[in-house]
N, C-alpha and C positions, 0 to 999 in steps of 0.2 A: 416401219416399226423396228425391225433391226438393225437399218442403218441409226435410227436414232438411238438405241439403248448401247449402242458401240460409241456412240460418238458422246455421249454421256459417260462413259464408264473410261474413253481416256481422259475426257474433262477431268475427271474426280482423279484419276491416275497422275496427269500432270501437275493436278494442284496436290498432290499427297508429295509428288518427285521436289516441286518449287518449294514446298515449307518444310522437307528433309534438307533442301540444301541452303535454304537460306537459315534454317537451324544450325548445319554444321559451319556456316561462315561467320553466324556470330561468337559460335564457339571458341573456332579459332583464333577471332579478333581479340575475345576476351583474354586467352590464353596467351596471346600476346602482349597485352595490358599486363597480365601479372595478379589478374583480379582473383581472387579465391576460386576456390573451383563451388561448382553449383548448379542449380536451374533456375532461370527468371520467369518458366511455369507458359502460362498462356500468354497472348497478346492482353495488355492492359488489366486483366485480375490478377493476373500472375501464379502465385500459390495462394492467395489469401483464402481463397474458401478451403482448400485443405488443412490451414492455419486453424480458421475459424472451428470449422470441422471437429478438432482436434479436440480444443476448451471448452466446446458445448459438450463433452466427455467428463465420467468419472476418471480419465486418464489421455492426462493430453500429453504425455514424455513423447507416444509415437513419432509427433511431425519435426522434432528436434532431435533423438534418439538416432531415425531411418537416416537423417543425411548426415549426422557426426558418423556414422556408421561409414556408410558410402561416401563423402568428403574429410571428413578428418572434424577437428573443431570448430575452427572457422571454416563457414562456408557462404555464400551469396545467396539471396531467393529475393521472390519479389513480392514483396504484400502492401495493401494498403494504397497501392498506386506507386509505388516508387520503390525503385532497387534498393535493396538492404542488407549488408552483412551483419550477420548472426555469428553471434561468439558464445562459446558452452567451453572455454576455457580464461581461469581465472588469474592468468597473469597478460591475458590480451584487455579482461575488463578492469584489470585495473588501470592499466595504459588510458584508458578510455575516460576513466571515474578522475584520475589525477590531470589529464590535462585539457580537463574542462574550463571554456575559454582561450586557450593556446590551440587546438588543433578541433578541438571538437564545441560543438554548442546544445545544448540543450533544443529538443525539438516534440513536439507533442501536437496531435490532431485537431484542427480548427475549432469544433466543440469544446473542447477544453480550454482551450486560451479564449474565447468567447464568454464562456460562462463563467472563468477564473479573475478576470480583469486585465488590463495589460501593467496596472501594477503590482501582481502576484506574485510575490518569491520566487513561485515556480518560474515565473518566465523573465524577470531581473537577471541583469548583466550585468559582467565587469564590477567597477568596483559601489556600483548601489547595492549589488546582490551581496558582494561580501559583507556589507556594511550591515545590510540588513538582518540577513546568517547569523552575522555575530550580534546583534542584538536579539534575536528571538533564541540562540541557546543563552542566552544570557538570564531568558526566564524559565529556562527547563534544564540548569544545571545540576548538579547534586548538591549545592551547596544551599540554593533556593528552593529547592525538595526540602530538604532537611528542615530550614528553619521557618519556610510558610508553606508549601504545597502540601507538606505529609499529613497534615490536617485534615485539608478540604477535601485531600483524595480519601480518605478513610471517613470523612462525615457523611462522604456523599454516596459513596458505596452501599455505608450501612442504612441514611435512609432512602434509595431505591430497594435493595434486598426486604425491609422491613414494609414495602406497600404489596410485596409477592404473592401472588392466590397461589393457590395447590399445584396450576397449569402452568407454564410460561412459556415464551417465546425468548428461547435465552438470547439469539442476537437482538432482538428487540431492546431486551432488558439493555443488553451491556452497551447499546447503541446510544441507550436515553442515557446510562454511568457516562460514556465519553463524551456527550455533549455536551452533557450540565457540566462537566469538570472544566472543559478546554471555554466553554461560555464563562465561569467563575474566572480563570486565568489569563483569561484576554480583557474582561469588563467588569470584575468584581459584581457579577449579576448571578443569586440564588437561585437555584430549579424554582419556578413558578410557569403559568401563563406563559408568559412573555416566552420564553427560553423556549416551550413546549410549542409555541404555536409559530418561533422561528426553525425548529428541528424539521418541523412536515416541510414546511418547503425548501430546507436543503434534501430530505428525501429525494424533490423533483429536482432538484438542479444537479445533482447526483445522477440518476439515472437519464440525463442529457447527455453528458459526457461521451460516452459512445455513439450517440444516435448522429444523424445524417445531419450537417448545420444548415439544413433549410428549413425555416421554418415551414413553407408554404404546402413543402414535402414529408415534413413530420411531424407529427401529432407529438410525442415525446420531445424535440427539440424545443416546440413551441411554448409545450408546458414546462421545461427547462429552463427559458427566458424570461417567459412571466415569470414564475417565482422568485429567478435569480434577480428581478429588478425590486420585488418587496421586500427581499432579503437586504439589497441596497438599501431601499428607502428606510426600513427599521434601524439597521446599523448607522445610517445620516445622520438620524435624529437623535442616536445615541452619541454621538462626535460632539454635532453643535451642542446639545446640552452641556457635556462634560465641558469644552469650551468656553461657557459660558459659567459656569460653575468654579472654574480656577482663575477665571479671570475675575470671579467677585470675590475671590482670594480665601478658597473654601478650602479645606487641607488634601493634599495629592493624593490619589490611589496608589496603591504597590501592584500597578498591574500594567499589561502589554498597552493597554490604550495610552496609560498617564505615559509612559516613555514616547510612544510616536506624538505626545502632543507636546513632550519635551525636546522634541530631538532639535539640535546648534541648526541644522539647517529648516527644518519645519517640512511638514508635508499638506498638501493642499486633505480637505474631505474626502474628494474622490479617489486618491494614491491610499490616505488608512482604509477604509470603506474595503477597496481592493484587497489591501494587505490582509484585514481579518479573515474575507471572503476566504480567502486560500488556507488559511493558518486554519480554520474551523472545520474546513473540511479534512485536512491534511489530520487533526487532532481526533476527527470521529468516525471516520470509515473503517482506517487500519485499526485503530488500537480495540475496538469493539469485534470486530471479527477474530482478532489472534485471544480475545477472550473467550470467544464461544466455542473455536474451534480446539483452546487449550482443554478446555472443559470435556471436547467432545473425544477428545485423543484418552485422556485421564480415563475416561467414564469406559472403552473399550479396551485399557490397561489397566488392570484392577490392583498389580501388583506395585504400579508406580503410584495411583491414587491411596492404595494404604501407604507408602513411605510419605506422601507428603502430608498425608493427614498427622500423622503423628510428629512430624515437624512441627506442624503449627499448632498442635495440643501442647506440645510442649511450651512454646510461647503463649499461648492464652492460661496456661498454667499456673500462668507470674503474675497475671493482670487480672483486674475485677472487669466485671462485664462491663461497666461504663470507659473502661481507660480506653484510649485513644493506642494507635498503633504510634511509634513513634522510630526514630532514623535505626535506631542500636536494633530493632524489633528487626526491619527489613535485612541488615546486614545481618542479622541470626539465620537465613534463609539458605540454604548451600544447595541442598536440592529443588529447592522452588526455582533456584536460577536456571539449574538442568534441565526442568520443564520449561522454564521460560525460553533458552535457549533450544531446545530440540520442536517446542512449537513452531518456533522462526522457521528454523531449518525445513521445517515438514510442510510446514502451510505456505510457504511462501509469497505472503499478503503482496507483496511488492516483486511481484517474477524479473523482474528486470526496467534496463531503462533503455528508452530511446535517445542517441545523439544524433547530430549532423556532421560530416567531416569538415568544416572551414577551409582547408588545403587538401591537397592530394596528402594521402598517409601513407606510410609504411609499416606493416605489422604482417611478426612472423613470416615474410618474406613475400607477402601479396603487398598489395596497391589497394587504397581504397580512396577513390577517384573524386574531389572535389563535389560535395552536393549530395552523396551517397546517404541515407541513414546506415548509423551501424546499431544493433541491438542487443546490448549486455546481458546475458541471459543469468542472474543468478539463480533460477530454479534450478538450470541444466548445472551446476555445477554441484547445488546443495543436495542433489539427489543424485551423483557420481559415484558409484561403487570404489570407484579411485578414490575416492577423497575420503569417503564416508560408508565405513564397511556396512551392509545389509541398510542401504541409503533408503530405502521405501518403506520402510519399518521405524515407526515411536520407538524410542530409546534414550531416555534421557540420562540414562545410567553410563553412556558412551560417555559424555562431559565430565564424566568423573574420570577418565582415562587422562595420561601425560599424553597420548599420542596426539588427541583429539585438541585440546587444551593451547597446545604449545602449535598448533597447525599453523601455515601461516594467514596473517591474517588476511588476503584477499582470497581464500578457499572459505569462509562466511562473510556473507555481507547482506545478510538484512534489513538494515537501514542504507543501504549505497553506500557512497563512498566519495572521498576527494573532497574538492569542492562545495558540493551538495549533499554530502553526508547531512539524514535526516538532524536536523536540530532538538527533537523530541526524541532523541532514543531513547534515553536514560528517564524519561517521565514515563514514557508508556511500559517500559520495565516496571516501575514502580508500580504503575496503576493495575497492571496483571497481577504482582503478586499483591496487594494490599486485597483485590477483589478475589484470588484464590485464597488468601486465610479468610477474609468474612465467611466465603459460599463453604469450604469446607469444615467448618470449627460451627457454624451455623447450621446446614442442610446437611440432607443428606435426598440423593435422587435418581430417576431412572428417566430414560429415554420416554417421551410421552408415543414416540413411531419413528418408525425408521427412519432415517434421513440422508442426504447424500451432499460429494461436493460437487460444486459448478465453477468453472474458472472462466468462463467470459460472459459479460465483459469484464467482472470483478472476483475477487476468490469471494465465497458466502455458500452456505447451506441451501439446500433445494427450497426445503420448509422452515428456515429460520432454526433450529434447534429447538423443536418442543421437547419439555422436561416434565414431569411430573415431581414436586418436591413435597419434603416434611421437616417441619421444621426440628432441628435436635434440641431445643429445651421445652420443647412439648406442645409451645403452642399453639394456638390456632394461625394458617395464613388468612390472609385479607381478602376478601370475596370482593 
């Protein structure tokens, strides 16, 4: 018995001595390489459960915070199956955002480019992806705001707002505003049915995204797939139609489909099919959360919710209740921008992005080794006490500052950058602030229960944002 509990306890002794040292020689290897300094965590998870850990928190700074602390900005960890340098400094990400394509590539989890298509913007290269980019801000610039979008984003606001009961589920709400909106600008298709009963199932192909890409392993992936393939077959039917519609020499749409079914070189069904898939979800996930959660920032700032109200009484001042919101209306907004910009900065709908290094790199004097992911972190930057005094704290009143104003511009980066700078920034701007004058010059409301944030897999409210509202010209809401 003794001889065996000795002969055990140097077993566990040797094997504690063999993975201190075979820990300190990979160290040294590294340290040789030049790689950032860091820890690559366990064998094969690496750090990812303490990653994970972290965002299933009202407060995930911890697992970026401890090692900027202990390594400096850049530093290496391993998540997700594969070594990854991690940047929470914003002249390393911009390095990163500008030479997308030359040293770095664009890289996201099998789930994603399964369920996105392989002709999704997201995952386009070289020069189809430029091509593309530039045709899709071509339909969310401010110039096409101005003269057709400002419309439909202000008709469609006001009747979702106008179907409101007393209770609501504001992400809900503002989920159905950014669909019917981004469904109208890509197909010239009205909130109906159709629109409503294609939403539910991007719901499910949405919450695939992160789940395991086996089907046979996940219940979630599986119902991912399916959907994702009726979401195809709906969108088909709407191509060949349209198709067949201009070719019986019917007059064009002013919309994202008539351009792909124009474009000099042409694209097969299954390349637009793809392309909307991505564009629809890219147009309803963010823009509807940085609404609820502007909402929910205001509602626990009471002193920045009365300066914006009185903003926009002032504008509805000048207009009869039927007018329409129009360009000069929006550009009247000074402090709605300051909300809209200190929402960006606080929520950060978009934490960052994943690359791949295409060559061995050089930054800030590490090596970042062929094949590596790096991970641009813009939360860790937009919540930097460096950057951004009392960073954890709503303040929209800072964006009235020269300091803040004039900062340079890869110390905010909301929509990315470079290359892949979102192509809707400037519309989802618009669509927050057109749906902040309806909800505030309109309602008035309270929290229906507490609620909190969750940041993985996605940023979003525990309970959606329940509100209890009343309407301010007296009358009754919709049961």
């Amino acid at each position: 018995m003794a001889f065996s509990f000795s002969f055990t306890a140097f077993l566990l002794l040797l094997s504690s001595i063999s993975a201190a040292f075979l820990l300190l020689l990979r160290r040294t290897r590294y340290r040789r390489m030049g790689l950032p300094p860091g820890s690559l965590g366990l064998p094969l998870i690496g750090e990812t459960l303490q990653l994970i850990g972290a965002y299933k928190t009202e407060n995930p700074e911890p697992f970026i915070d401890e090692r900027v602390a202990r390594y400096g900005s850049v530093f290496m960890t391993h998540v997700f199956g594969e070594p990854t340098v991690f940047s929470a400094d914003p002249e390393t990400n911009r390095f990163v955002l500008q030479n997308e394509g030359k040293l770095f590539e664009c890289s996201y989890p099998a789930s994603i480019c399964n369920l996105l298509g392989k002709h999704s913007l997201l995952l386009m290269k070289g020069s189809l992806h430029k091509r593309m980019h530039s045709l899709t801000m071509s339909f969310a610039n401010s110039s096409i705001i101005k003269d057709h979008l400002m419309l439909d984003i202000d008709r469609l606001v006001r009747f979702n707002l106008d179907s409101w009961s007393s209770r609501v589920l504001l992400m809900e709400e503002a989920k159905k505003i950014t669909f019917e909106l981004t469904v109208k600008q890509l197909m010239s298709f009205d909130p109906g049915e159709w629109s409503e009963s294609l939403r539910k199932e991007y719901l499910l192909v949405i919450e695939g995204f992160f789940s395991l890409p086996l089907p046979l392993f996940s219940t979630t992936y599986r119902k991912a797939i399916k959907a994702r393939r009726k979401v195809a077959e709906a969108l088909t039917v709407v191509v060949m139609k349209r198709r067949e519609e201009e070719e019986e020499g019917a007059e064009r749409k002013k919309d994202m489909l008539a351009a792909l079914l124009a474009a000099e070189d042409g694209f097969s069904d299954e390349e637009i099919v793809d392309f909307l898939v991505a564009l629809l979800v890219a147009g309803y996930e963010t823009t509807s959360t940085i609404m609820t959660l502007a909402v929910k920032f205001l509602t626990e700032t009471p002193l920045a919710l009365a300066q914006l109200k009185e903003e926009h009484e002032k504008i509805r001042a000048m207009k009869s209740d039927s007018e329409s919101l129009e360009w000069s209306d929006y550009k009247s907004m000074p402090f709605t921008q300051c909300v809209v910009n200190e929402t960006l900065r606080v929520a950060n709908i978009i934490g960052g992005v994943f690359r791949r290094a295409m060559t061995d790199v050089e930054i800030k004097g590490y090596k970042i080794p062929k094949g590596w992911k790096v991970f641009s972190s813009f939360r860790a930057v937009h919540l930097d006490p460096n950057h951004f005094k009392d960073a954890r704290t709503f303040n929209p009143w800072r964006w009235q500052s020269n300091s803040v104003t004039t900062s340079p511009s890869n110390v905010f980066t909301p929509f990315g950058g470079g290359p892949r700078l979102c192509p809707g920034y400037e519309l989802a701007r618009v669509a927050l602030s057109v749906f902040l004058h309806r909800l505030v010059t309109g309602f008035s409301w309270v929290p229906a229960e507490q609620d909190k944030l969750l940041f993985f897999p996605t940023t979003r409210t525990q309970k959606r944002y329940p509100i209890i509202v009343k309407r301010r010209d007296g009358r009754l809401s919709a049961t």
